[in-house]
C-alpha positions in Angstrom: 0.0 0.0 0.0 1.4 3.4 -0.9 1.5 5.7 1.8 2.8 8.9 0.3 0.8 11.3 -1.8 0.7 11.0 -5.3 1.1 14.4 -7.6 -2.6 14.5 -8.9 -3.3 14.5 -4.7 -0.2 17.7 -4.0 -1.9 19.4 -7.1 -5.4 19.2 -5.8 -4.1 19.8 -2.1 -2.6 22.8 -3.7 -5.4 24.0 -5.5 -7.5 23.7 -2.5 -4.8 25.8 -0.3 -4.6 29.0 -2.9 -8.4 29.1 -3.2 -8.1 29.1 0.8 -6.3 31.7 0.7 -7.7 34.1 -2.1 -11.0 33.5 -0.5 -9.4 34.8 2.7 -7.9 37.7 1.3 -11.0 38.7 -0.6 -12.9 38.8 2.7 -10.5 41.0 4.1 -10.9 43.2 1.8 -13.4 45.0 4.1 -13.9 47.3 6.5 -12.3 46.0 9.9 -13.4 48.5 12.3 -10.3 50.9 11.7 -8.9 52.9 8.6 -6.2 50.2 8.3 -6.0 47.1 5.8 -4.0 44.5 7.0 -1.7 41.6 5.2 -1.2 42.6 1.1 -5.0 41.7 0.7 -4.5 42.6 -3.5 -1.4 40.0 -3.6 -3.4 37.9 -6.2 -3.3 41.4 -8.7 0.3 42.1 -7.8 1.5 38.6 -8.8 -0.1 38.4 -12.5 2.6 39.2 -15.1 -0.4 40.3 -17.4 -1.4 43.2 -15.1 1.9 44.2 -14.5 3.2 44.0 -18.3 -0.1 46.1 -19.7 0.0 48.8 -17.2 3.7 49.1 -17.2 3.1 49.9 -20.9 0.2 51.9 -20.5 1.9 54.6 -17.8 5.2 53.8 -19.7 6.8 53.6 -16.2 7.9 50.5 -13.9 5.0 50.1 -11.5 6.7 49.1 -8.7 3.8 47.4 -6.9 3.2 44.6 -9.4 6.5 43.9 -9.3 5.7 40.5 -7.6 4.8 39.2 -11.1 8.2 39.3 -12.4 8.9 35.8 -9.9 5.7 34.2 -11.2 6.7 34.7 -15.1 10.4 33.3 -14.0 8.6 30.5 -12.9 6.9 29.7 -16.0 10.4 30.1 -17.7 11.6 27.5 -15.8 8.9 24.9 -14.6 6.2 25.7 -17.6 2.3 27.2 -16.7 2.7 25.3 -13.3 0.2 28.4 -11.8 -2.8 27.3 -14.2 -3.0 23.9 -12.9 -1.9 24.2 -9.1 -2.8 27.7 -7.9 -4.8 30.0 -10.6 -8.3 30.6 -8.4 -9.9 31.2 -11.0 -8.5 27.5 -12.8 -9.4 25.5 -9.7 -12.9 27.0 -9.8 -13.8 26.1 -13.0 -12.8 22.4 -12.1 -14.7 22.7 -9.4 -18.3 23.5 -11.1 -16.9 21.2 -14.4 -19.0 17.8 -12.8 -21.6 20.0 -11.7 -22.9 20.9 -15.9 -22.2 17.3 -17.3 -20.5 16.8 -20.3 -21.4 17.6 -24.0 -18.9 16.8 -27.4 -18.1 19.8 -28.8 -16.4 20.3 -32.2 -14.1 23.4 -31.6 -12.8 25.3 -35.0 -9.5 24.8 -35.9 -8.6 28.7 -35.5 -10.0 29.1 -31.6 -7.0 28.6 -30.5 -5.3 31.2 -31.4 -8.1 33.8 -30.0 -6.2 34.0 -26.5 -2.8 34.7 -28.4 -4.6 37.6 -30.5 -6.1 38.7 -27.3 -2.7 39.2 -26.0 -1.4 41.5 -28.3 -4.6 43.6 -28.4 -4.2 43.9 -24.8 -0.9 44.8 -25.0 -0.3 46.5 -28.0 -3.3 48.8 -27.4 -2.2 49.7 -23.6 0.7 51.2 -25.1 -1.1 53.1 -27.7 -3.7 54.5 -24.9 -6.7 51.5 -25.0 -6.8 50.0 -21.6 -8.3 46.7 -22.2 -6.9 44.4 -19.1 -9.3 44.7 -17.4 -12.0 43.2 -19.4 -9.9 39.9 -20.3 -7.7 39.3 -16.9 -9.0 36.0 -15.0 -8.6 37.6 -12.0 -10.2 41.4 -12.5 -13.4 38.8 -14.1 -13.4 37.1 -11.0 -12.9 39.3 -8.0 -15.4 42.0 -9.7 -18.5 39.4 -10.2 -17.7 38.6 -6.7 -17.6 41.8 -5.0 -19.8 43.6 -7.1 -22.8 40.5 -7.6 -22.3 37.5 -5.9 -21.0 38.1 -2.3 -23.6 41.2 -1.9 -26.4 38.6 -3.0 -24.8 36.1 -0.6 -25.2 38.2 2.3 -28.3 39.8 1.5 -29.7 36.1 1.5 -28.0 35.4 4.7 -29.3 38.4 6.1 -33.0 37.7 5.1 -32.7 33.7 6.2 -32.3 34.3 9.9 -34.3 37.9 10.1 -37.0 34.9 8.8 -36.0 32.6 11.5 -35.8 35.9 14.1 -39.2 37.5 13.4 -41.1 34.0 11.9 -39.6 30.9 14.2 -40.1 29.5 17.4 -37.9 30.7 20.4 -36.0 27.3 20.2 -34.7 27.5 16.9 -33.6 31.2 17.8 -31.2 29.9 20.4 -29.4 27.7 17.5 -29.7 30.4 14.9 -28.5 33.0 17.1 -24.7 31.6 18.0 -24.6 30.9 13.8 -25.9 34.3 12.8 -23.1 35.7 15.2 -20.4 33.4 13.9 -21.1 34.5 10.2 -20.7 38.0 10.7 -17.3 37.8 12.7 -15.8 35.4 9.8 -17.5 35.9 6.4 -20.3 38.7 6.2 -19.3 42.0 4.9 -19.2 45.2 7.8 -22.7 46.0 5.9 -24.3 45.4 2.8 -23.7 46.6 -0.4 -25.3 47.2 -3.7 -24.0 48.5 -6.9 -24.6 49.7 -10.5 -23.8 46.8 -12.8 -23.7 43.8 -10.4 -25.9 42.1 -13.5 -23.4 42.4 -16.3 -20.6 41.8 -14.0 -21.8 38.6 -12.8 -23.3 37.5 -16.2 -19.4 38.1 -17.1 -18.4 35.6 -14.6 -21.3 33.4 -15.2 -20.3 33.2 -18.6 -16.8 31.9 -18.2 -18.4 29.0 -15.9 -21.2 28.1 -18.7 -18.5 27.4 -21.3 -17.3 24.4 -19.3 -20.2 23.0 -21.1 -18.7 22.7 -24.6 -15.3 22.0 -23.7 -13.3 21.3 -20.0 -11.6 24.7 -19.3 -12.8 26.6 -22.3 -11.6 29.7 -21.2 -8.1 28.4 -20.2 -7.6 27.2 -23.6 -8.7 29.3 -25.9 -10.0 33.2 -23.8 -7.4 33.8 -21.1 -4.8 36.4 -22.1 -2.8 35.5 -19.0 -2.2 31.9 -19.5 -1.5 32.8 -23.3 1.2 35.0 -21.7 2.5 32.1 -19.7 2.4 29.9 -22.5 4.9 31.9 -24.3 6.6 31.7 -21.1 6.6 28.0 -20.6 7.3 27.0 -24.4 11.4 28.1 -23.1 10.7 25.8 -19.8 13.5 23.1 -19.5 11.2 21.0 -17.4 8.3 19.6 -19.2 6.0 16.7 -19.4 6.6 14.5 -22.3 5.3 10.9 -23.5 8.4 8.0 -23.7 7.6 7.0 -27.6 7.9 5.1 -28.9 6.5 2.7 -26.3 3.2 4.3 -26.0 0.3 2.2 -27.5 -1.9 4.9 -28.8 -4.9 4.0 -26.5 -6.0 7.7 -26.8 -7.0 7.9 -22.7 -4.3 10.5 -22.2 -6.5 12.9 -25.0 -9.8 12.1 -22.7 -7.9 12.7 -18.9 -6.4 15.9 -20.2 -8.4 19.3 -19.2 -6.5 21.7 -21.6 -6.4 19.3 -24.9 -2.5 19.3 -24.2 -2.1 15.9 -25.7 -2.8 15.2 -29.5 -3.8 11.9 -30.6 -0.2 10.3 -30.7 0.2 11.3 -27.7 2.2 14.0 -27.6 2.0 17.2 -25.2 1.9 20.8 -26.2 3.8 22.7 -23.2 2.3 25.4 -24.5 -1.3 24.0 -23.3 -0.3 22.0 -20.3 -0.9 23.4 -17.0 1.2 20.7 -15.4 -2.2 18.9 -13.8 -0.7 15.7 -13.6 -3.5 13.3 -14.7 -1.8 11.9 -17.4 1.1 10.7 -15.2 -1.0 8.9 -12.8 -3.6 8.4 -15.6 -1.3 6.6 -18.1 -2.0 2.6 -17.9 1.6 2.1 -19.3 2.9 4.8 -17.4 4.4 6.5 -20.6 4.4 10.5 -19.6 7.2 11.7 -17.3 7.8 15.1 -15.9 11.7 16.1 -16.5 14.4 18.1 -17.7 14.2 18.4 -21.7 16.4 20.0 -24.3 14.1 21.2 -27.4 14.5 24.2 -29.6 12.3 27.2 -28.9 9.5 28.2 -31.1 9.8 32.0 -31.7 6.0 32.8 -33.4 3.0 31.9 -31.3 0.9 28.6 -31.5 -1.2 28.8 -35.0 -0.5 32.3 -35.3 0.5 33.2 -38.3 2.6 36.0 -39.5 -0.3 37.6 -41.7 -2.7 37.5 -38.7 -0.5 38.7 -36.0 0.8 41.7 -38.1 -3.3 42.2 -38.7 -4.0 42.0 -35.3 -1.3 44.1 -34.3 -2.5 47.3 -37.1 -5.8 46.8 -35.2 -4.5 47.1 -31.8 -2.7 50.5 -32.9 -6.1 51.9 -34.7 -8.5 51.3 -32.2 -7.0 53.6 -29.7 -7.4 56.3 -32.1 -11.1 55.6 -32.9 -12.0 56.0 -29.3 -10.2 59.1 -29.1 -11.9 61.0 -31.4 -15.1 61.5 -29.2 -16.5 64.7 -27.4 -16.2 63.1 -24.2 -12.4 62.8 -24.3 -12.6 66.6 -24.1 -15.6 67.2 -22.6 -15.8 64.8 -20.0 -19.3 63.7 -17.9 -19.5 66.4 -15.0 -21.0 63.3 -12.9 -17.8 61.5 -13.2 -16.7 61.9 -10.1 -13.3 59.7 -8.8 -12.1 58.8 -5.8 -9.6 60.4 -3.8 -6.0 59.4 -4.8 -7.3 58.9 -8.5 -4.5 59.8 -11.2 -5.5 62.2 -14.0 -7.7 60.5 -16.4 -5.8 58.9 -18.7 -3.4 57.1 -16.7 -6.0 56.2 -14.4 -7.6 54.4 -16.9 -4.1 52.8 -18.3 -3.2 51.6 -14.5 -7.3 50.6 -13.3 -7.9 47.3 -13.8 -11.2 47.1 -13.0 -11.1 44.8 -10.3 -13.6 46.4 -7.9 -11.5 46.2 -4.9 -11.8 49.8 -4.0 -15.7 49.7 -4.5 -16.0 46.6 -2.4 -14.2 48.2 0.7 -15.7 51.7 0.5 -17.2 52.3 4.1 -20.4 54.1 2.9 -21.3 52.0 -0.5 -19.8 55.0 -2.2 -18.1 53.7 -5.1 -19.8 52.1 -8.2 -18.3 50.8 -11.6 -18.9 53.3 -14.3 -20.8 52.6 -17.1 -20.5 54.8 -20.0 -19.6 58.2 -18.0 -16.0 57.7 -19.2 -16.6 56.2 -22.5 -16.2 52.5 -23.8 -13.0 52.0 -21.9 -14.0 53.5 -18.6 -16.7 50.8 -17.8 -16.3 49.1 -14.4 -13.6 51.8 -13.4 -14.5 53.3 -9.9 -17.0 56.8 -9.8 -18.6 58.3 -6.7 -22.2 58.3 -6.7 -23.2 60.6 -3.7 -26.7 60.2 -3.5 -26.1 56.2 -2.7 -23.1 56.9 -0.6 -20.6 59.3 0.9 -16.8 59.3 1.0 -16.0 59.3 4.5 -13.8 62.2 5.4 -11.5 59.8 7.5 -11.3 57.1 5.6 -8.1 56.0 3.4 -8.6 52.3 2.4 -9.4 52.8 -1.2 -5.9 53.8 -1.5 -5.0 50.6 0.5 -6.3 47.7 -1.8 -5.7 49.3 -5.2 -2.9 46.9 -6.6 -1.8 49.1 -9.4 -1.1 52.3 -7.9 -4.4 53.6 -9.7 -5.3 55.7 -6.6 -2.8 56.7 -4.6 -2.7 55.4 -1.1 -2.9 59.3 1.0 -2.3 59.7 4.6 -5.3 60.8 6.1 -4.3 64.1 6.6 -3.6 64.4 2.4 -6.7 62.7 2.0 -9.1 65.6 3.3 -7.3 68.5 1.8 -7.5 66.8 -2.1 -10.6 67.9 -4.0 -12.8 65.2 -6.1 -15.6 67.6 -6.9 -17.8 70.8 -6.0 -21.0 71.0 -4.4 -23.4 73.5 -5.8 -27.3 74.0 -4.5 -30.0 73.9 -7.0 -32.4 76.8 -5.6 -35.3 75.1 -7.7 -35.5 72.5 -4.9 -33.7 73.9 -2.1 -36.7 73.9 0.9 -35.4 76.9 2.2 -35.3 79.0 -1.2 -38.0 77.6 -2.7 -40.3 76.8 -0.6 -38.9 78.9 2.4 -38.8 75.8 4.8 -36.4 75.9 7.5 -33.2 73.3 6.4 -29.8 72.9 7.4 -29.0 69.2 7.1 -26.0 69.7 4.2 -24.7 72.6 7.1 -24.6 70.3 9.7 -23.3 66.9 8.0 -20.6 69.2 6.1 -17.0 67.6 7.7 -14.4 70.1 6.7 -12.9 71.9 9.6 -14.1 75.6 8.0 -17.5 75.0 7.0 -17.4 74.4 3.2 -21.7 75.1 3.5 -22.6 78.3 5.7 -25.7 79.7 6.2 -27.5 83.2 5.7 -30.4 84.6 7.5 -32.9 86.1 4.9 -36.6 87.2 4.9 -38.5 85.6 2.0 -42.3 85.2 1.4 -43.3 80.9 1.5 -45.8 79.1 -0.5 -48.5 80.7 2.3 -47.7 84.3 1.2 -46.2 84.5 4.8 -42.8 86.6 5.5 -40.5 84.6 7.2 -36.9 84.4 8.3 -35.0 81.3 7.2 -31.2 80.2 7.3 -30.3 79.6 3.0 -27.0 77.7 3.0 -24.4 78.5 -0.1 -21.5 76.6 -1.0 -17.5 78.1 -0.7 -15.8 76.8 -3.2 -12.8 76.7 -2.4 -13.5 74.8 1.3 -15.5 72.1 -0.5 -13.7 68.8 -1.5 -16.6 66.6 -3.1 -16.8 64.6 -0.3 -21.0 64.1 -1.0 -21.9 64.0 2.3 -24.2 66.9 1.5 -26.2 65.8 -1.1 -26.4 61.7 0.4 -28.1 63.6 3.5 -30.7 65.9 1.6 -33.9 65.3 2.8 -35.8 65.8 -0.5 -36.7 62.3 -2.1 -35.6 61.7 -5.7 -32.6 64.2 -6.8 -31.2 66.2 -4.2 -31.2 69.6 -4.0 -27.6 69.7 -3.7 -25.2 68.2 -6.3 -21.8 67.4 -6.2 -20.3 67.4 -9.7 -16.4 66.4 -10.3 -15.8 70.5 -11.5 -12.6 71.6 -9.6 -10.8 68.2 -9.1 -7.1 68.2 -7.7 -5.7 65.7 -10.1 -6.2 67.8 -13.0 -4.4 70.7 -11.6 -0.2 71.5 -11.5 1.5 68.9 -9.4 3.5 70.2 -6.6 4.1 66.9 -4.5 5.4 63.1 -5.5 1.4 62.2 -4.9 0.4 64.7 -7.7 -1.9 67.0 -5.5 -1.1 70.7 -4.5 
């Protein structure tokens, strides 16, 4: 009887442990009672060599925080897309829901293949020519935003509802059980409070979709989507350790082709590095035992799997023109006066180039205050973080935006930098103001306003109200040059519907003369 672990039990022992771990870092990503993040909760952003490459290229500067990636993509030069197969969250889920939506044949076209290579360059090439697209393709930014922005809300909303049903509905015995498990939940996995945002649907039927594909083929979007593991395919094709089938001893039985989830191994039995992930089953899978992991001396391919010359010069030209069609649209000079970012944001454009739209800020926003962006900042600006005051406030103490971003796409500010840099202007619409136009006594944005020197004052006037009555009332007005954006104001308004206040992004920091390394003055 053998007694010590076989590889395809290490591997899924491995799997299990990274998941552990991103799913413990995720929930941290949350507010923990203080304006302080502990343990590198955006380690699993600062490791991909596919965020790190595209924004490097984007900013054209070394962003020293995803440096981590550089030891993963050594990695892959030396062991081959090990990180697919033993720690890629995203990989191990999508073995993990595999059994769960049977099995169907699929015929895939001969040209699929080369989809995640052509992917790559768009990515890459249009980053440097001012097209952030990352965002949109990376396994990782897919995952963590359908989870903070759809599927862990909905979790805890559901939790929430089961045992205020068991609370308000059950008898006194089962709330003694349901009590100690409701308390339990929120110290370990429910969020500080819940959350709702703009575009939970499409970012979860973005995440859904990846999961549904496993019905045509095992790890569809590891073979022929994922821009990361084409990068790491490159990567691995220069590995000197590989797996490889002993021939001429192998008999051809063909249940090497059925065991392996990436269609590494063709019908002779020979294995692709560029495709393997290093799972394993074929080792332990093999009746004659004919695959071996080991050090191998091959010749490096220098072009990319089935990608020819004509169609990566094509895709390449179309990388380079695309950034120039989105740039010839009013609202790259006229941007959307609602667009308001949060604090530590970078001047637009290389906001955009380092945001990868992962949702981490907008998941540990203390107030709810942070939404992806639909079309505000164009095409390319969806699922990047905005304010939207009326649903939340920024919280004048609060830093942890800055915290979790991984890429440096808002700056992480001291507190004491954080309230003197300006995301927006409040002004007061008189139309719906109670006090002007209705002359109702009000003086909620007054009271709420958190800057030090009142950025909302009040004046005592005499006007006539709806009644035909003369009466004195306190009209607040805005100084501009006290007010930071913060929101507070216009979240508080007591008028139902639009507030009577509104904060628009006019007179942001970022866009002014920077005197400091932050970019603020």
């Amino acid at each position: 009887m053998n007694i010590y672990p076989t590889p395809v039990f290490l591997r899924r022992f491995s799997q299990g442990l990274f998941l552990c771990i991103f799913i413990v870092l995720f929930l941290h990503t949350d507010y923990q009672g203080q304006d302080e993040i502990s343990g590198a909760v955006n380690l699993l952003f600062r490791v991909d060599p596919l965020i790190a490459l595209a924004s490097s290229l984007a900013t054209r500067t070394v962003i020293t925080l995803v440096l981590p990636a550089i030891f993963l993509l050594l990695s892959c030069l030396i062991l081959g897309r090990w990180f697919c197969g033993w720690a890629c969250p995203m990989g191990t889920l999508l073995d993990y829901v595999r059994p769960l939506l049977g099995k169907k044949p699929a015929t895939i076209p001969a040209e699929l293949p080369k989809l995640r290579y052509m992917l790559l360059l768009i990515i890459l090439v249009g980053a440097l020519f001012g097209l952030p697209l990352v965002g949109f393709f990376d396994p990782f930014a897919i995952l963590v935003r359908g989870l903070s922005m759809a599927l862990y809300p909905a979790f805890s909303m559901a939790i929430e509802k089961f045992f205020t049903l068991t609370y308000n509905h059950g008898p006194a015995w089962l709330n003694m059980l349901t009590e100690p498990a409701y308390q339990f939940l929120r110290a370990t996995v429910l969020p500080f409070e819940q959350k709702i945002f703009t575009l939970a649907l499409p970012a979860a039927l973005m995440l859904g979709t990846l999961f549904l594909l496993e019905i045509f083929q095992r790890r569809f979007f590891c073979r022929y989507v994922c821009p990361l593991g084409a990068l790491l395919a490159l990567a691995a094709r220069m590995a000197p350790w590989k797996i490889s089938n002993r021939q001429p001893a192998c008999t051809v039985c063909g249940k090497c082709n059925v065991l392996c989830r990436t269609g590494a191994i063709d019908k002779q039995g020979q294995v692709n590095s560029e495709r393997c992930i290093l799972c394993l089953d074929c080792l332990t899978g093999c009746p004659q035992h004919q695959f071996v992991f080991s050090r191998q001396h091959e010749r490096a391919v220098l072009l990319a799997e089935g990608l020819s010359r004509r169609a990566f010069m094509g895709t390449t030209v179309s990388a380079i023109a695309l950034p120039f069609l989105f740039a010839v649209r009013p609202l790259k000079r006229y941007p959307e006066p609602s667009l308001i970012r949060p604090p530590g944001a970078l001047p637009e454009e290389e906001f955009l180039g380092r945001c990868v739209r992962c949702g981490e800020c907008m998941q540990v926003c203390i107030g709810n205050a942070l939404h992806p962006t639909f079309m505000e900042a164009g095409a390319e600006g969806i699922f990047t973080p905005r304010l939207i005051p009326r649903i939340g406030y920024c919280e004048y103490q609060c830093t942890l935006c800055g915290q979790v971003c991984p890429t440096g796409a808002l700056k992480q500010l001291p507190p004491i930098k954080k309230q003197t840099v300006v995301i927006g202007l409040a002004s007061i619409d008189r139309n719906r103001c109670l006090p002007y136009a209705k002359g109702v006594p009000c003086i909620v944005c007054e009271e709420h306003c958190p800057t030090p020197e009142k950025a909302i004052r009040l004046r005592e006037v005499s006007i006539l109200n709806e009644m035909g009555q003369v009466v004195r009332v306190k009209q607040p007005y805005v100084v501009d040059k006290l007010c930071i954006g913060c929101g507070i104001c216009e979240n508080k308004c007591p008028l139902p519907g639009h507030s009577a206040i509104v904060v628009t992004s006019a007179g942001e920091t970022r866009h002014k003369r920077a005197t400091d390394s932050n970019g603020y003055t």
